[in-house]
N, C-alpha and C positions, 0 to 999 in steps of 0.2 A: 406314122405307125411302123414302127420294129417288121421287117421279115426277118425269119428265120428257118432252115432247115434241120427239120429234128430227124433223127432215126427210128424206124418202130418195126424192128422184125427185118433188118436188112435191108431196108426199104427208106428212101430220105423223102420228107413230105416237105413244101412249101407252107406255111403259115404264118399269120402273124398277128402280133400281140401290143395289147396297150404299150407305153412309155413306162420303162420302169419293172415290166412284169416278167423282163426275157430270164428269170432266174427259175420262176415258183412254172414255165413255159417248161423249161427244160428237165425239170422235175417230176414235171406231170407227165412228159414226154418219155422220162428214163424208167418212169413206174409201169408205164403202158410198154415199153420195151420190154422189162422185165418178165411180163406176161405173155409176150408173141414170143419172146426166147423161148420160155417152157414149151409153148405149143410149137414151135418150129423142132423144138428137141425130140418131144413124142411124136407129132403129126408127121409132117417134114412141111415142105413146101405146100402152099393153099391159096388162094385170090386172096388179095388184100382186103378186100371188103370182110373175108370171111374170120380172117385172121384179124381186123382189129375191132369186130362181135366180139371173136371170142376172149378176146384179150380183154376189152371196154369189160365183159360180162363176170368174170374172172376177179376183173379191178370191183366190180361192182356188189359181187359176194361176199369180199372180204369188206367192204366198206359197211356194207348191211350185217357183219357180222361184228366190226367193231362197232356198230351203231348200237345193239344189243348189248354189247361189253359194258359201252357209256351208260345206255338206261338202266342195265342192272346198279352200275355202281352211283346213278344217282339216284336213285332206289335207296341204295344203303345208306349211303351221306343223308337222305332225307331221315331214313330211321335213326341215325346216329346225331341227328341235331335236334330233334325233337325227344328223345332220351335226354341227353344235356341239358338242352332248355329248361326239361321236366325235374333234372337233376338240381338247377339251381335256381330255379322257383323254389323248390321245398324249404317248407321252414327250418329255421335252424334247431340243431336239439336242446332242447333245455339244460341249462349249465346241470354240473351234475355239481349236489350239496355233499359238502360236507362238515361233519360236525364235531366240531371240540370242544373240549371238555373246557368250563369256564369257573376256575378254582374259587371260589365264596372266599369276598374279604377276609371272614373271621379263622377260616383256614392257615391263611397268608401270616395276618398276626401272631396265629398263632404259633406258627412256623419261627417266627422272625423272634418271637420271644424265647423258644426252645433253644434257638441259637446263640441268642444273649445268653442265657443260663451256662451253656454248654463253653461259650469263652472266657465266661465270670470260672468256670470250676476249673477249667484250663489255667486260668492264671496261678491262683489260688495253689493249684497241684506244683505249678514253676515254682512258687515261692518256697513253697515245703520243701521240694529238693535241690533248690540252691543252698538254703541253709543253714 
């Protein structure tokens, strides 16, 4: 098992740590320092017992305050996936119709013979005034 001496407030402690863990050691060590700095910076000097309460207590309001953070935002995430979910359950909408006009044979013929008549007169008018 790892010994290692960390710093907390100016102060080097003896401890040691699983195989593997001297990193997430040193972290947790540098967070708790971080905390005994403040209070050595307002306070000044205090027992070390007293100093890493208040430092651990410090560490432990802000931990309890991102714990809050997390359950609010998995709060929201829970209302935001049940919206979704609800979102695409829903049926789809009904195509929407539309409707065209559908021209009756006898129109069509009737069309198509108008046009015949109309190139029979066209010709008819070419002949006259070519000759």
């Amino acid at each position: 098992m790892p010994e290692l001496t960390i710093q907390i407030g100016g102060r080097g402690f003896d401890v040691s740590c699983q195989e593997g863990e001297e990193a997430f050691l040193h972290s947790a060590a540098k967070l708790l320092d971080d905390e005994a700095q403040v209070l050595s910076d307002q306070i000044g000097r205090m027992p070390e017992s007293r100093m890493l309460l208040m430092a651990g207590l410090m560490l432990a309001d802000k931990a309890a305050g991102t714990d809050d953070k997390i359950k609010a935002l998995e709060a929201k995430l829970a209302e935001v996936e049940t919206e979704l979910r609800t979102l695409r359950n829903m049926p789809q909408p009904e195509p929407e119709r539309i409707e065209v006009a559908v021209v009756p044979p006898s129109v069509t013929d009737t069309l198509a013979e108008i046009a015949a008549r109309a190139e029979a007169l066209a010709s008819v008018i070419e002949e006259k005034s070519a000759g």
